[in-house]
DODRENKE-352946 format. One line per 10 residues: for each residue y, z negated, x of C-alpha. Coordinates in Angstrom, 2 decimals, always signed. Layout:
! residues N
Y:Z:X | ... .
! end
This chain:
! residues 306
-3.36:+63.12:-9.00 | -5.92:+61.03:-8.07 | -6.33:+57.69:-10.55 | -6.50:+53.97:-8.94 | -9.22:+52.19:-9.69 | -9.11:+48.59:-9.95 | -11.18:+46.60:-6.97 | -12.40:+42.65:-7.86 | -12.84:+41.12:-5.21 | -15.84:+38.61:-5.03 .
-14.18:+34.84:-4.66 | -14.94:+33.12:-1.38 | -16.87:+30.14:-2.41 | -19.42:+33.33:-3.94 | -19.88:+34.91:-0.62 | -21.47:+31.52:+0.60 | -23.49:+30.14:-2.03 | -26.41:+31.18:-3.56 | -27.28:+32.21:-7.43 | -28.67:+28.66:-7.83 .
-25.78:+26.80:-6.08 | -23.16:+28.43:-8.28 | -25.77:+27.44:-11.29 | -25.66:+24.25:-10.36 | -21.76:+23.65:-10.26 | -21.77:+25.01:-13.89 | -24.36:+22.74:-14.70 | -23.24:+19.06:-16.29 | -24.92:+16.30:-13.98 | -25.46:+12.71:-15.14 .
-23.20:+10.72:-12.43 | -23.75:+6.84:-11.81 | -19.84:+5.72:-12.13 | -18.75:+1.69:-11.88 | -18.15:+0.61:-14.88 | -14.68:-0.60:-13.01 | -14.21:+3.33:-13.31 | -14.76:+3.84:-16.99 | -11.70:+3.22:-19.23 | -12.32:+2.84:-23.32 .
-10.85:+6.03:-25.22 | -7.47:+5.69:-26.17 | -6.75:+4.06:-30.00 | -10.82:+3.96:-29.59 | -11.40:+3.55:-33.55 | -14.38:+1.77:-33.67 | -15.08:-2.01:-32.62 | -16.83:-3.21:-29.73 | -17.99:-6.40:-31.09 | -20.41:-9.06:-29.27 .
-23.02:-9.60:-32.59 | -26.79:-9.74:-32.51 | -26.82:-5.44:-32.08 | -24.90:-5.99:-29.07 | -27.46:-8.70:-28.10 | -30.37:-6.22:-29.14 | -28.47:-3.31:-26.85 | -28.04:-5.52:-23.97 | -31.19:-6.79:-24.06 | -32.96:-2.87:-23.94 .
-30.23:-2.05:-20.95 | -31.98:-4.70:-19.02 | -35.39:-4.02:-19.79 | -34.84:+0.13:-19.72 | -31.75:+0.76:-18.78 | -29.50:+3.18:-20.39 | -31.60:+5.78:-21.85 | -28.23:+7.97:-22.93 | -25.81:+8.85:-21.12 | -22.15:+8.14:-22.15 .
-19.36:+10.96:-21.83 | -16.22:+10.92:-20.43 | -13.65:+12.81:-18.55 | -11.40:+12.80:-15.49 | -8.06:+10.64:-16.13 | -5.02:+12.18:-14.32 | -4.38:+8.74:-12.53 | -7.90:+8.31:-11.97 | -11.28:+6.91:-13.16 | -12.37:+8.25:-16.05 .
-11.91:+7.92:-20.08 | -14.73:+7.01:-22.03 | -15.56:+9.60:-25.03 | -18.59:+8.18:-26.35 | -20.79:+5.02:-24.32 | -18.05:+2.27:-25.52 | -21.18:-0.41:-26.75 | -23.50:+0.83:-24.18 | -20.80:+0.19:-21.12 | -20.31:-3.17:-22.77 .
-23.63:-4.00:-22.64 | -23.95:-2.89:-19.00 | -21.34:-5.79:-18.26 | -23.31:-8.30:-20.50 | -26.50:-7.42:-18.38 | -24.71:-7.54:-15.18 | -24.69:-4.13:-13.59 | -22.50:-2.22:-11.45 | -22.61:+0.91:-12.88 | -24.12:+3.50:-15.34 .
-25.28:+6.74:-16.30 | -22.28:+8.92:-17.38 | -21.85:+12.85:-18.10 | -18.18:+13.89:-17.05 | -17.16:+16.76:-19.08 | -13.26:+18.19:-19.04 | -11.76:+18.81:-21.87 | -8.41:+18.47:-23.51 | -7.23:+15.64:-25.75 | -8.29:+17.37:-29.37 .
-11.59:+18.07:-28.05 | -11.92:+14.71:-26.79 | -11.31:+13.12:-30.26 | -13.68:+15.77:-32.03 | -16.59:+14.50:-29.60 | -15.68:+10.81:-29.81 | -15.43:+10.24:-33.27 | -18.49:+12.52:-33.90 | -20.85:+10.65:-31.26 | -19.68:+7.60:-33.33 .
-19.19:+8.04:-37.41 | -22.63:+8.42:-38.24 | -23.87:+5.52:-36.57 | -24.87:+2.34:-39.28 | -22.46:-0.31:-40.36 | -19.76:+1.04:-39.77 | -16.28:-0.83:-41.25 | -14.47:+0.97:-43.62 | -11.01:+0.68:-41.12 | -13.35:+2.28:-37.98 .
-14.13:+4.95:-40.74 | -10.47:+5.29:-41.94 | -8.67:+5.50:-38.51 | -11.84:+7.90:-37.11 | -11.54:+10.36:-39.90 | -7.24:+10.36:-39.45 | -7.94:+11.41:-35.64 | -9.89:+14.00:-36.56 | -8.35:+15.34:-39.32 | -5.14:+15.82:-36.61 .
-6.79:+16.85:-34.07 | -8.23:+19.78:-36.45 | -5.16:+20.36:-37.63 | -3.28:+20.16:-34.05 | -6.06:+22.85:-32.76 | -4.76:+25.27:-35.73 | -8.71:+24.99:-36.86 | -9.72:+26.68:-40.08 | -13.27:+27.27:-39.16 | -15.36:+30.27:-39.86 .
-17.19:+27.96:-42.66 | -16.90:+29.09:-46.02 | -17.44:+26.98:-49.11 | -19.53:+27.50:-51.80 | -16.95:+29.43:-53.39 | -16.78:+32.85:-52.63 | -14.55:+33.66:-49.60 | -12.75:+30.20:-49.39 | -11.84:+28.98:-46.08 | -12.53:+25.56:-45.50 .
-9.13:+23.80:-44.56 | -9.33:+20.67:-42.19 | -10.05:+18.41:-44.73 | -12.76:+20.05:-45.61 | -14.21:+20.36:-41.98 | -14.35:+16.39:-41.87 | -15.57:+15.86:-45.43 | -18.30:+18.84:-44.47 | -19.41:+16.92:-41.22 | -19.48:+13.55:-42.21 .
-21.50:+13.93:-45.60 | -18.23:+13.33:-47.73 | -16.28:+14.89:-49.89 | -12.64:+15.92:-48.97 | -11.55:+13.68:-52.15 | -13.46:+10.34:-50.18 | -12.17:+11.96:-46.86 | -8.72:+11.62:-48.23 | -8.95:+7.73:-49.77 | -10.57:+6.81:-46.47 .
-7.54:+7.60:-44.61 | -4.75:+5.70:-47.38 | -6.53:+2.68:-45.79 | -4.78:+3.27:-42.86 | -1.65:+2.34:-44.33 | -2.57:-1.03:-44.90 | -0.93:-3.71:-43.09 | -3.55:-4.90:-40.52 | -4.33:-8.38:-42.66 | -5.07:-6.42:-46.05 .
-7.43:-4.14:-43.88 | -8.96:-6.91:-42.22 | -9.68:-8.41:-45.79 | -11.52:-4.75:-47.04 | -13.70:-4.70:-43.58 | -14.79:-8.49:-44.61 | -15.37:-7.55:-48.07 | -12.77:-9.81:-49.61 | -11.06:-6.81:-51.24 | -12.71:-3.95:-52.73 .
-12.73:-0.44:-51.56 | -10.75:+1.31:-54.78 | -8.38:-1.19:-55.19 | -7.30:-1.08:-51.42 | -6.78:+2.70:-51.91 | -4.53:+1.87:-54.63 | -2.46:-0.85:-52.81 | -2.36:+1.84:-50.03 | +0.61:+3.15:-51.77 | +2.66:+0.00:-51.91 .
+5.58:-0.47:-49.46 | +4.69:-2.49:-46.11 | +7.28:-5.08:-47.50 | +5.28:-5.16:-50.76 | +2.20:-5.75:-49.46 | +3.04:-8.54:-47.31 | +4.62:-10.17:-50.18 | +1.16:-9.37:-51.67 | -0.04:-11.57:-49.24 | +1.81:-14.36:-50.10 .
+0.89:-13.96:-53.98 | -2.43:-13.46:-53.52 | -3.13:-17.23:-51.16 | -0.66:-18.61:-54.04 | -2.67:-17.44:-56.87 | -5.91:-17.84:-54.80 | -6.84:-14.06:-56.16 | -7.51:-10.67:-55.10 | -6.38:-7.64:-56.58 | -9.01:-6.17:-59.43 .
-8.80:-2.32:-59.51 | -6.76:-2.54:-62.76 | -4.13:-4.94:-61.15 | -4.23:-2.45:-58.05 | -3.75:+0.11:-60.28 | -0.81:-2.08:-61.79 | +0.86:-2.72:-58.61 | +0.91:+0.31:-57.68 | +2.74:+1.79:-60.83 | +5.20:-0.97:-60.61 .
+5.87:-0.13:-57.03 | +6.30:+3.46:-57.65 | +9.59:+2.60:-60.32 | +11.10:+0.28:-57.95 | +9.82:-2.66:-60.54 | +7.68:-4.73:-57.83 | +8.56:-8.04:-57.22 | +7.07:-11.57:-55.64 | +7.01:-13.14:-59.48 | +5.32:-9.72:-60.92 .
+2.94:-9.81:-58.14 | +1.90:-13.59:-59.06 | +2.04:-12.71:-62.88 | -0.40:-9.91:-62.82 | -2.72:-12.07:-60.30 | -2.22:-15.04:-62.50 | -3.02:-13.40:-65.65 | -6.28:-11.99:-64.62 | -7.46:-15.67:-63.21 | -6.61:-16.58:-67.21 .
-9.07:-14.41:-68.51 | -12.06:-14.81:-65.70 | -11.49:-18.78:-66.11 | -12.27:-17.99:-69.97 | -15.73:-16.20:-69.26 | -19.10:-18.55:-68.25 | -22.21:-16.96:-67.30 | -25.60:-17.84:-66.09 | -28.44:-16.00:-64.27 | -31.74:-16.16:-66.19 .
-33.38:-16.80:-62.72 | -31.00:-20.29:-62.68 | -32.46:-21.57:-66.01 | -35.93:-20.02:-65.76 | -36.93:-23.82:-64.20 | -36.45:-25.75:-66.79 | -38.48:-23.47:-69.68 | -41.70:-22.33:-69.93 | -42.93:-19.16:-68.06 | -43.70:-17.48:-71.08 .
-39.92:-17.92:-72.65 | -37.73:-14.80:-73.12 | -34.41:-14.64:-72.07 | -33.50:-14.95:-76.26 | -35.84:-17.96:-76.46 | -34.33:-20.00:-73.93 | -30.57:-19.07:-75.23 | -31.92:-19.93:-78.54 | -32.78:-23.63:-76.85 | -29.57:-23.93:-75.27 .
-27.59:-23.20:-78.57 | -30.12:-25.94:-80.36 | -29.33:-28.86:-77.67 | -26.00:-27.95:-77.36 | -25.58:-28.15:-81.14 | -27.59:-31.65:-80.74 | -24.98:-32.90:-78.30 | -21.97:-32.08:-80.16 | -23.22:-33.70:-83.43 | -23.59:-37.29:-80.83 .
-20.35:-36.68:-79.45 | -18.19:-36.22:-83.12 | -20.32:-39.38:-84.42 | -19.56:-41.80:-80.66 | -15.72:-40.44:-81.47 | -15.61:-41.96:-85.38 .
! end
């Protein structure tokens, strides 16, 4: 009995094309698209923000163009999704052109983040929230892919787990990884307050763990009191949160009572008092001066009081 063999047939667009035609199709071309085309990513992480590096990037588009291409892919309702080319498209629109230079690449949704926030985290200034929210939708998308990675760590046989992978990637370590992301529990107004440096990076991880009620009653305390949280009274808060013990007045108490104790302390820069002694002065000599006049002045004061 004679065995079938199994015939492929050669696909019809492969009869008509040549070896450099069907190249070509494989190949990824850089496409002018209207910027009416090009949609932002969706929950895009990172801001687009009209400052003096958007004025520096819109003035090179108009002198050179766009040297890089962005990335996107094909939406399902049409146009396309921007991956990575957020800034440059927007300064495309502050230079006043039509369109620009743009790689379309398909791929699905966890691929999509991988590239975006990749093309984007190690770019400078970056605010600690774009960091938070960028590592978060790549740790999921990691862990949505099943990824484990073929990586191993520096101890023996160890697969590195998603949280790894992003740590690895970004220069961090899974531990930073990890305290990046509690920032995205934040209420947006405590988050906006880390990115403008009103409130500390380890203290915001801390007040990460209080309840979304809790930390808008935080809020409140904190323009009462006209304080921020210290990593101690974070640290506080947080423990008093996690038995149930948080409340508006222990909020204000713990705020209040550090304010005490920095109202207590007075210090001056050496630089501030350098004007008024002598180049050749030490820092002891001119605290030994103050001491002296100060001493002088309080002796004038007791004898004006008798």
């Amino acid at each position: 009995m004679k065995r079938r063999t199994q015939i492929q047939l050669t696909p019809y667009e492969d009869l008509f094309s040549t070896e450099e035609q069907r190249q070509d199709l494989r190949r990824e071309k850089v496409m002018d698209i209207p910027l009416s085309e090009l949609h932002p990513f969706h929950d895009h992480p990172f801001k687009v923000l009209d400052d003096d590096r958007m004025a520096d990037t819109t003035r090179s588009v108009q002198e050179h163009g766009v040297l890089v291409p962005a990335i996107a892919r094909s939406r399902p309702d049409g146009g396309y999704e921007l991956i990575s080319g957020h800034r440059r498209k927007r300064a495309c629109e502050l230079a006043e052109l039509d369109t620009m230079p743009v790689i379309v690449r398909e791929m699905d949704d966890n691929a999509a983040v991988l590239v975006m926030v990749d093309s984007n985290i190690q770019r400078e200034n970056i605010l600690p929230s774009e960091r938070a929210f960028a590592y978060k939708m790549k740790l999921e998308a990691l862990r949505r892919q099943g990824k484990r990675s073929d990586l191993t760590s520096s101890q023996v046989g160890m697969k590195l787990q998603a949280l790894d992978i992003v740590g690895q990637e970004s220069g961090e370590s899974r531990n930073q990884v990890h305290r990046y992301i509690r920032l995205t529990y934040l209420i947006p107004q405590l988050l906006n307050m880390v990115d403008a440096k009103k409130i500390a990076f380890n203290p915001a991880v801390e007040l990460s763990y209080l309840k979304q009620e809790e930390q808008a009653q935080l809020l409140d305390a904190m323009e009462s009191e006209q304080a921020t949280p210290s990593l101690s009274q974070a640290q506080r808060l947080k423990r008093f949160s996690q038995e149930d013990k948080l409340s508006p007045a222990v909020m204000s108490a713990i705020l209040s009572e550090e304010k005490k104790v920095e109202r207590e302390q007075l210090s001056f820069s050496t630089e501030a008092l350098r004007k008024y002694f002598p180049k050749s002065y030490t820092p002891q000599q001119m605290e030994a001066v103050i001491f002296r006049l100060l001493d002088t002045w309080q002796r004038k004061r007791q004898q004006q009081e008798r």
